[in-house]
LUMRODO-268320 format. One line per 8 residues: number of its first residue (from 0); their letters; for each residue x, z, y of C-alpha. Coordinates in steps of 0.1 Angstrom, whole numbers. Example, Ala and Ser with C-alpha at 12.3 -4.5 7.8 and 13.67 -1.06 7.14 Angstrom:
2
0	AS	123,78,-45 | 137,71,-11
This chain:
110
0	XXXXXXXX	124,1175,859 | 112,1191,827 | 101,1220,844 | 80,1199,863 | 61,1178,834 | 60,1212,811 | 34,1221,846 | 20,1188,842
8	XXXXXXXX	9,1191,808 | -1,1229,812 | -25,1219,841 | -44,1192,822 | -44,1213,788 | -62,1243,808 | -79,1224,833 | -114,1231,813
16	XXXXXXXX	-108,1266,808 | -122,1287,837 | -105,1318,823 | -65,1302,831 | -55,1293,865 | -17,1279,876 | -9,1281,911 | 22,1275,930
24	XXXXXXXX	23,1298,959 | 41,1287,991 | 50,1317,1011 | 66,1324,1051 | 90,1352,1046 | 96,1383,1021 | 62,1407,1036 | 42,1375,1031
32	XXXXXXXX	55,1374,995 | 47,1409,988 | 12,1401,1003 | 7,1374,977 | 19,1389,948 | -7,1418,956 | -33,1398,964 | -31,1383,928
40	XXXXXXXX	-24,1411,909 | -62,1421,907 | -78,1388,891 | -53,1385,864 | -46,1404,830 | -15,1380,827 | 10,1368,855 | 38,1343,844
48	XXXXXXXX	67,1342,870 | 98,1322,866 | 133,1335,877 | 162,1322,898 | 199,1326,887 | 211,1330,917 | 195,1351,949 | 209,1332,976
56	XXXXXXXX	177,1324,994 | 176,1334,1030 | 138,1339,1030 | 145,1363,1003 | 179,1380,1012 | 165,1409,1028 | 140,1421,998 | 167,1413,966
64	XXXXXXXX	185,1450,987 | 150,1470,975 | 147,1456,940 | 147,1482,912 | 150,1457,878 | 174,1427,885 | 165,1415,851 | 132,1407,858
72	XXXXXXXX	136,1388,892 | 123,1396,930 | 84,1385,917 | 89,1406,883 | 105,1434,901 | 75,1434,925 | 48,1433,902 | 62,1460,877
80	XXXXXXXX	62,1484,906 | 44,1516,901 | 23,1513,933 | 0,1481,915 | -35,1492,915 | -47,1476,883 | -23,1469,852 | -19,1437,845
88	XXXXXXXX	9,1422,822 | 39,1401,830 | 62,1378,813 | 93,1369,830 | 107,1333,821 | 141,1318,833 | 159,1287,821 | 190,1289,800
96	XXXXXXXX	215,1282,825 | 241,1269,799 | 215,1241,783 | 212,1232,821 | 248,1227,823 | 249,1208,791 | 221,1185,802 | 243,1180,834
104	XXXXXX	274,1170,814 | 256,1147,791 | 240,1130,820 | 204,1142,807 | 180,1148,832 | 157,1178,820
């Protein structure tokens, strides 16, 4: 779990800063989502958000039908929408979905 330790080491490295906050948000369904994202969206200049490969999700099925940029994922797609009250940057990140596969064959776990 590389993604996990990468988390790990992020959360000590910045745990003195007060200006850097990592959260992992839990959410019920796709308007509780929305509500989240929003809800965020005013304390931050800077929002990471990671993005899935694949959009099978059922508590997300219904919400990938509005999205207007694929590329950046259900959360990136929300947060570039025009309707945000305050601009605030975002950076998109996905894992390589080939290296994962490679990892996989080699019997690496990252």
């Amino acid at each position: 779990m590389l993604d996990a330790e990468v988390l790990k080491d992020l959360r000590l490295g910045f745990s003195q800063m007060g200006n850097v906050s990592i959260r992992e948000v839990k959410v019920d369904d796709g308007a509780d989502l929305a509500l989240k994202i929003h809800a965020m969206e005013e304390g931050h200049n800077l929002i990471i958000v990671g993005r899935r490969h694949s959009t099978n999700s059922v508590l997300l099925s219904g919400l990938m039908e509005w999205v207007e940029f694929p590329d950046l994922g259900l959360v990136g797609d929300i947060l570039a929408e025009a309707d945000i009250s305050r601009p605030v940057s975002v950076l998109v990140i996905q894992q390589q979905l080939h290296m994962k596969i490679k990892w996989q064959i080699m019997g690496t776990s990252h």
